[in-house]
Wavefront OBJ file of the C-alpha trace (Angstrom):
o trace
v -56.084 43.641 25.002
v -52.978 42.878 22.322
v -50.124 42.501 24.591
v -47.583 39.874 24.588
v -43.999 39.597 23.513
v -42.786 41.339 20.421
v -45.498 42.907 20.442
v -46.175 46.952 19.561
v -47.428 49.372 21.764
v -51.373 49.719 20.530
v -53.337 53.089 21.003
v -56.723 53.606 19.337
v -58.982 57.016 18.571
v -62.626 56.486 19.016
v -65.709 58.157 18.716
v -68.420 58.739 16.985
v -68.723 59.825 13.708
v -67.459 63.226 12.510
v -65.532 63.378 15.906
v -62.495 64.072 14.386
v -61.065 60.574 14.680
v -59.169 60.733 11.283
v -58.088 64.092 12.050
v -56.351 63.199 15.310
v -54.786 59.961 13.872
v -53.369 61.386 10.972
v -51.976 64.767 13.225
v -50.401 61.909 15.827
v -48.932 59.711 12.894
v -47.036 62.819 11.721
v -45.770 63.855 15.604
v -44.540 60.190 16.477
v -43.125 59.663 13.126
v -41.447 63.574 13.529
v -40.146 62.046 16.946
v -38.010 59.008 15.113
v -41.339 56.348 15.479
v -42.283 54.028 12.974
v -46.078 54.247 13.224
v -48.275 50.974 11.480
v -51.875 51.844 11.716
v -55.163 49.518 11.245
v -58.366 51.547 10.121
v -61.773 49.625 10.548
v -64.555 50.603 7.833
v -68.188 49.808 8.624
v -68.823 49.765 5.523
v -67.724 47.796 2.115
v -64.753 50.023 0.422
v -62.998 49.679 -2.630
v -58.893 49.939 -2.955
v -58.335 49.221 -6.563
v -60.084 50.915 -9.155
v -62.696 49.390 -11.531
v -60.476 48.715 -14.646
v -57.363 48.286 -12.781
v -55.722 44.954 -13.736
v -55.629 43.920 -9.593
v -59.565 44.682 -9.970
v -60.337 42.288 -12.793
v -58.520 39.537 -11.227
v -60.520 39.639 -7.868
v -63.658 40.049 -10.122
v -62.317 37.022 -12.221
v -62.501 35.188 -8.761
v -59.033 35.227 -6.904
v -59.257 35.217 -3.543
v -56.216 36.912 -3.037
v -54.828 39.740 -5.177
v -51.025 41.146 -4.374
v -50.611 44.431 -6.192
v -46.638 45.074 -5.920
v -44.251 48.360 -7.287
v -41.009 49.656 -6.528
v -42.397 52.028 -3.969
v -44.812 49.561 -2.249
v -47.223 47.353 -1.726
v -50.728 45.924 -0.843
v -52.247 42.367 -0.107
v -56.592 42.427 -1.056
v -58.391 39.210 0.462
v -61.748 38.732 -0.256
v -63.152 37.251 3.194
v -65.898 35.464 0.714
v -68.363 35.092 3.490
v -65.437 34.168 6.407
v -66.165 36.741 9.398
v -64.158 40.271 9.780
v -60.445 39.300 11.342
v -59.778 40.358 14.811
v -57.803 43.262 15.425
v -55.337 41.156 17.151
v -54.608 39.327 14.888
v -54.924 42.283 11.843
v -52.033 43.470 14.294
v -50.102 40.663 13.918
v -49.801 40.861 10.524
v -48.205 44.182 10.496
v -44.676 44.572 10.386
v -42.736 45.613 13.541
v -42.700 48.921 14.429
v -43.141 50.560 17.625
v -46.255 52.382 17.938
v -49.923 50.975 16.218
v -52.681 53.387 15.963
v -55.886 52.100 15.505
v -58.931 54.334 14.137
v -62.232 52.815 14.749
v -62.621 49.639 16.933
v -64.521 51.625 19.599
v -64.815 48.721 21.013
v -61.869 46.752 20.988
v -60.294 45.981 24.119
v -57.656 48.385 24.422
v -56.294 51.679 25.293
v -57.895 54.546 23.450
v -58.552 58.240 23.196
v -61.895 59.409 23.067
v -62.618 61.738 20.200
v -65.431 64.695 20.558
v -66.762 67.487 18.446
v -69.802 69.686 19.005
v -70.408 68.949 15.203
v -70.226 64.743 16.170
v -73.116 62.204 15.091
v -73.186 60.823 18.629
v -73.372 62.797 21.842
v -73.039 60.142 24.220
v -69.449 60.052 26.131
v -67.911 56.362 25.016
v -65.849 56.951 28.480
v -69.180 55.861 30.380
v -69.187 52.812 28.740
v -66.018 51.971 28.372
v -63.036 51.785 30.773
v -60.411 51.574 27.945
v -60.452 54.944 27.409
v -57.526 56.564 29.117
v -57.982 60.316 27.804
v -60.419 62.375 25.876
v -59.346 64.787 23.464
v -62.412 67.502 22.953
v -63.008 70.809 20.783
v -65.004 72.037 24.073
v -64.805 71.621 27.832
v -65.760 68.096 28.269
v -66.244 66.214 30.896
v -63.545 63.251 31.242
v -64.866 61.324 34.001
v -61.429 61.087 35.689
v -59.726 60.881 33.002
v -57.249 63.631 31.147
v -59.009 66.266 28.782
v -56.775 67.392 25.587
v -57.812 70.198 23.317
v -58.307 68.632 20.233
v -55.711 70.112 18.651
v -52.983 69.625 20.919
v -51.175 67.160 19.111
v -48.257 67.429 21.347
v -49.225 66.772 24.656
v -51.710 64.303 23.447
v -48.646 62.281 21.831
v -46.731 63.019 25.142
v -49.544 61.389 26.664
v -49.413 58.215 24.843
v -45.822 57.748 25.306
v -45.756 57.834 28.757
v -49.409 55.996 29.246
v -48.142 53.030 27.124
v -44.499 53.271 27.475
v -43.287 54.008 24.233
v -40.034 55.153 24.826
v -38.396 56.564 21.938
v -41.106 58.905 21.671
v -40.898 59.733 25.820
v -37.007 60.351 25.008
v -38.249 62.838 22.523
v -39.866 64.962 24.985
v -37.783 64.878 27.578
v -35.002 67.266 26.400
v -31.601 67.117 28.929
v -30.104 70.765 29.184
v -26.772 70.572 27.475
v -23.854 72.757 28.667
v -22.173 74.765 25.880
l 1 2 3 4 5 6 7 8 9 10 11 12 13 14 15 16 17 18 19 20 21 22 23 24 25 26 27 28 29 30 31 32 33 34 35 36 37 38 39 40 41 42 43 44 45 46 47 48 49 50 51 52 53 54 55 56 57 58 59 60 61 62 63 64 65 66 67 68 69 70 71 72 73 74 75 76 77 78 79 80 81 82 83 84 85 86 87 88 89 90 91 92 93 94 95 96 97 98 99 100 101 102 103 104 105 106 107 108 109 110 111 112 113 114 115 116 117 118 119 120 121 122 123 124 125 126 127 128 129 130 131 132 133 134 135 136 137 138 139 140 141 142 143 144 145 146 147 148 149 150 151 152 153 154 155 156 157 158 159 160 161 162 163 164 165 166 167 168 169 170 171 172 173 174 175 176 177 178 179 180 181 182 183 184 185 186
């Protein structure tokens, strides 16, 4: 678990593939950042991935050999390390080099220690509930009646109450404020 002082709030969205994970984390990044959040999120890739194109002058420096290529612009910004053999970072401490801001949503990681959403399509690669497995999950969010195993089942649309969810589950209280309108008097 990533707790401690200072701190962010962490949620992730698991599942297997073609679950809708990216879906969901890019619908909930809009709602908390609609609600007044500023939302950091860490994506995990299985696989090697590219963020600078072949030619680009970033690209032919890391080719050249630098272990460490800053690309910087007046609108923002991005740090490539090569891990040159070193093993994947943790995702606490990929957290900890983010910024502060008061929710992190993490996509992948389905098996990091901490609080996630379970993610399931009839279309999905996997069939297998990760809820079974896994006590970290606190919710499922489903495109079909699913089975939750004690836990909450969210359409997988409903964006809303999923985010109301999470703000209450991990305390996140600007967003909670958000949804908890007071009746004014005219």
């Amino acid at each position: 678990m990533i707790e401690g002082a200072g701190n962010p709030p962490v949620i992730g969205i698991a599942g297997w593939k073609k679950s809708g994970k990216t879906t969901l984390a890019v619908r909930l990044i809009a709602e908390f950042t609609r609600r007044g959040l500023k939302v950091a999120t860490v994506k995990h890739a299985h696989h090697d991935f590219q963020i600078d194109e072949a030619e680009t002058d970033s690209a032919r420096h890391r080719r050249a050999g630098a272990s460490q290529v800053a690309v910087v612009s007046a609108k923002r910004w991005a740090l490539i390390a090569e891990l040159e053999g070193a093993p994947e970072p943790e995702l606490a401490e990929v957290v900890g080099w983010l910024e502060p801001c008061d929710l992190v949503i993490v996509e992948g990681y389905k098996w990091a220690p901490i609080p996630k959403l379970e993610t399931r399509r009839r279309e999905a690669l996997g069939s297998q509930p990760l809820v079974e497995a896994d006590a970290n999950v606190i919710a499922i969010a489903a495109d079909h009646a699913a089975d939750g195993a004690g836990r909450p089942v969210f359409a997988l649309d409903d964006i809303a109450a999923i985010a109301d969810f999470i703000a209450v589950s991990l305390s996140v209280a600007k967003a909670a404020a958000k949804t908890a309108a007071v009746p004014t008097n005219p």
